[in-house]
C-alpha positions in Angstrom: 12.5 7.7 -15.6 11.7 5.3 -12.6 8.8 4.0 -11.9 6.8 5.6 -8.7 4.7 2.3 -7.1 2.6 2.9 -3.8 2.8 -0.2 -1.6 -1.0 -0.8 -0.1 -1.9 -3.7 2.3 -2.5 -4.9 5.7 -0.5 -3.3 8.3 -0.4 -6.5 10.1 2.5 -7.6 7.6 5.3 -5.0 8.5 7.7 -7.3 7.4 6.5 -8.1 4.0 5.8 -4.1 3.6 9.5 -3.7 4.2 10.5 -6.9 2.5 8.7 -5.5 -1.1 9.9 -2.1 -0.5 13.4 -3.4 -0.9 12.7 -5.4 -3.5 11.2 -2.7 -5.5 13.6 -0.1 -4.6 16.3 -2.5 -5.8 14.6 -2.7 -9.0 14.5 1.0 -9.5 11.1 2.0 -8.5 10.8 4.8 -5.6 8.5 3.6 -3.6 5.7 5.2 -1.7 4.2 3.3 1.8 3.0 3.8 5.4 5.5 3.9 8.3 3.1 3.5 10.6 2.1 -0.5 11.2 -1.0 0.2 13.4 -2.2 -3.1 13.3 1.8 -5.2 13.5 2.9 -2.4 16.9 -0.6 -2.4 18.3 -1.0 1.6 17.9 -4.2 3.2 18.2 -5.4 5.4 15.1 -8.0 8.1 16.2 -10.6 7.8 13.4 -9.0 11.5 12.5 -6.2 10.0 11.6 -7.6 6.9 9.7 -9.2 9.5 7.4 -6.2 11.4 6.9 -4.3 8.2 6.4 -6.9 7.2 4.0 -6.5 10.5 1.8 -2.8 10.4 2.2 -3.0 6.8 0.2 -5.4 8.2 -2.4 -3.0 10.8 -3.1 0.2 8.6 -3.3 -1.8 6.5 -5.6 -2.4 9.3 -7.8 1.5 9.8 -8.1 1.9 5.9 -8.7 2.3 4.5 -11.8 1.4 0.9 -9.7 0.1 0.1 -7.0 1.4 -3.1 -5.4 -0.7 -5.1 -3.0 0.9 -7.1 0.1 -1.9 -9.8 0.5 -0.1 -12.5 2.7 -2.1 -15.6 2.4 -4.4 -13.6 0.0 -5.8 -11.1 3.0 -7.4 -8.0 1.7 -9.2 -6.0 4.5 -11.7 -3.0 3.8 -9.2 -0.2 3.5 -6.8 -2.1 1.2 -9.8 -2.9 -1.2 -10.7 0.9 -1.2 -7.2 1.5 -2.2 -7.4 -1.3 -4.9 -10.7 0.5 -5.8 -9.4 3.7 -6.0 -6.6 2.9 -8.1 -8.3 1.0 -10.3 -11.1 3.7 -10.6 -8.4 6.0 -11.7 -6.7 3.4 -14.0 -3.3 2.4 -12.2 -1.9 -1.0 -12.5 -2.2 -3.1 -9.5 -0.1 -5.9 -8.8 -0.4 -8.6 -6.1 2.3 -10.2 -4.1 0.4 -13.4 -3.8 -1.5 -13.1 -7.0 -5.3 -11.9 -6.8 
């Protein structure tokens, strides 16, 4: 059985979101993540969206095994460390790619 890791992280880093997806794909994880890099293609998000977004990640944390964290230069904003929170809260792994 593969693993099933959620990527979580700022979507300022597009690159490294699609850069660890690969990587974990190649490994044999399916991999869950946003396709949607607000922050990296300067999009707005209506704050109807961010709260569906937000409950969106919850649930593709709660069909994770991991949760993998994008932290380039050890960034964590508010929403990512509500994801860590959550997934921690309902005992997934979390792993860092820049250590925590």
């Amino acid at each position: 059985m593969f693993p099933v890791v959620t990527i979580s992280g700022s979507t300022k880093f597009k690159k490294e979101f699609r850069d660890a997806a690969a990587k974990l794909e190649k490994a044999g994880c399916i991999v869950l993540t946003t396709h949607i890099f607000s922050h990296a293609d300067n999009l707005t998000v209506t704050d109807e969206e961010r709260k569906m977004y937000e409950k969106m990640y919850e649930q593709s944390i709660d069909m994770s095994s991991i949760v993998y964290v994008v932290n380039k230069n050890g960034y964590i904003g508010e929403s990512t460390g509500k994801e860590i929170e959550y997934a921690l809260m309902t005992g997934k792994e979390v792993r860092y790619l820049y250590g925590n």
